[in-house]
N, C-alpha and C positions, 0 to 999 in steps of 0.2 A: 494559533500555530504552536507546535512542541518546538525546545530548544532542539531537537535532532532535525526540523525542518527551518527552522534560521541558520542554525551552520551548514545546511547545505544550500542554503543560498549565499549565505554569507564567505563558504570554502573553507572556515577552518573553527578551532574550537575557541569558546567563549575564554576568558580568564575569569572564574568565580569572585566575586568582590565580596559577598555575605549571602548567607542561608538565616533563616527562622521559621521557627514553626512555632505558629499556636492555635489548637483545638486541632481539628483537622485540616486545616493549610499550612501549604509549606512556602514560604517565599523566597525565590533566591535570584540574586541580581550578578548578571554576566558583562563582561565588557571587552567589545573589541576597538581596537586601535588601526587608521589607516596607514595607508603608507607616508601620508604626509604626518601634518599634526592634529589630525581629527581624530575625537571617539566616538563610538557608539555603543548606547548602554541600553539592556532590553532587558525588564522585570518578568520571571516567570510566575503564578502561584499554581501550585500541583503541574507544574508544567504545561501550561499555559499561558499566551505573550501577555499582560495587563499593563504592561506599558513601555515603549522605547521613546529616547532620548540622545541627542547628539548633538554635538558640536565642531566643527569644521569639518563635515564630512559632506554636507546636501550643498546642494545648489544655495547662492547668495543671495538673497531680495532684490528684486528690479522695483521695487517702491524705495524711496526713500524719505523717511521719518524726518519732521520738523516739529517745531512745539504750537506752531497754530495747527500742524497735523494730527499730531495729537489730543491736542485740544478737543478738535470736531469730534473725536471717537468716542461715542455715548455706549451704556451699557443696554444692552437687548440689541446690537447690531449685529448684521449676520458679517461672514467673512468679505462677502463680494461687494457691502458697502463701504467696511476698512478698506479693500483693495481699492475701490475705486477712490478714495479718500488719500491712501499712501501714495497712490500712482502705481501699482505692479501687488505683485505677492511678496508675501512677508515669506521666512525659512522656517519650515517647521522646527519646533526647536522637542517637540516632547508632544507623544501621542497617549492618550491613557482611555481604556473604555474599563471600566470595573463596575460591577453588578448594573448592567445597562445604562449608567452614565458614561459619556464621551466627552471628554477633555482635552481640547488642544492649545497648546502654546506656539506661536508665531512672535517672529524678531525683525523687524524692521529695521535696517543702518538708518545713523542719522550723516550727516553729513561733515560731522568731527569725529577724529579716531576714537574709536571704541565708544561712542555714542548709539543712543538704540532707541526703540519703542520695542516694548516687551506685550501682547496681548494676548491675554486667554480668553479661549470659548468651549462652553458648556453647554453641551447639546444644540450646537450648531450659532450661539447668540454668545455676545462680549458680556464677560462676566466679572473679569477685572482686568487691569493697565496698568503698566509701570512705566518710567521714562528714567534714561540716566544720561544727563551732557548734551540735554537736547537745548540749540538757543533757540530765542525767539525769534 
């Protein structure tokens, strides 16, 4: 998608955060702000979308993350065995497809404030994990 076709979906104009250019790309990162306290940040390069990213803006995870849940979650799993694993979906938290690679980050609550399971997938398989305040 062109930044003139995210603002009209999105209804108004980005705020420019940074521009760069090297050789022939140009990258420039837009951000919009909801009406609560969520953002949403979406990378163009030559204006093209290569990656959005947000936080309190999507729907919240109906899984909830544990450190034995965690634990089960091996690398080369697809998303629908984390999910069945978490219990629900995780929130996307960051979509990025660049030169035919597809990159997702998904966030799990854990069940103490501000507790999470953080996991990425690369072309569809877990490719790395994080955890922060998860108990056992």
């Amino acid at each position: 998608m062109t930044y003139d076709q995210v603002k009209e979906i999105i209804g108004s104009d980005g705020t420019e955060q940074s521009t760069s250019a090297v050789g022939n790309t140009t990258t420039t990162i837009y951000e919009w702000d909801s009406d609560s306290f969520g953002v949403a940040t979406v990378t163009f390069q030559n204006d093209k979308v290569v990656n959005k990213a947000q936080a309190g803006v999507g729907n919240k995870s109906t899984g909830t993350a544990t450190m034995d849940k965690y634990n089960q979650v091996q690398t080369g799993m697809s998303y629908d065995q984390v999910k069945e694993i978490m219990g629900g979906d995780g929130e996307l938290e960051s979509d990025t497809d660049i030169s035919g690679s597809k990159s997702q980050l998904y966030l799990w609550n854990g069940e103490s404030v501000g507790s999470n399971a953080s996991i990425t997938f690369t072309d569809g398989a877990v490719s790395s994990k994080a955890q922060f305040g998860l108990d056992e």
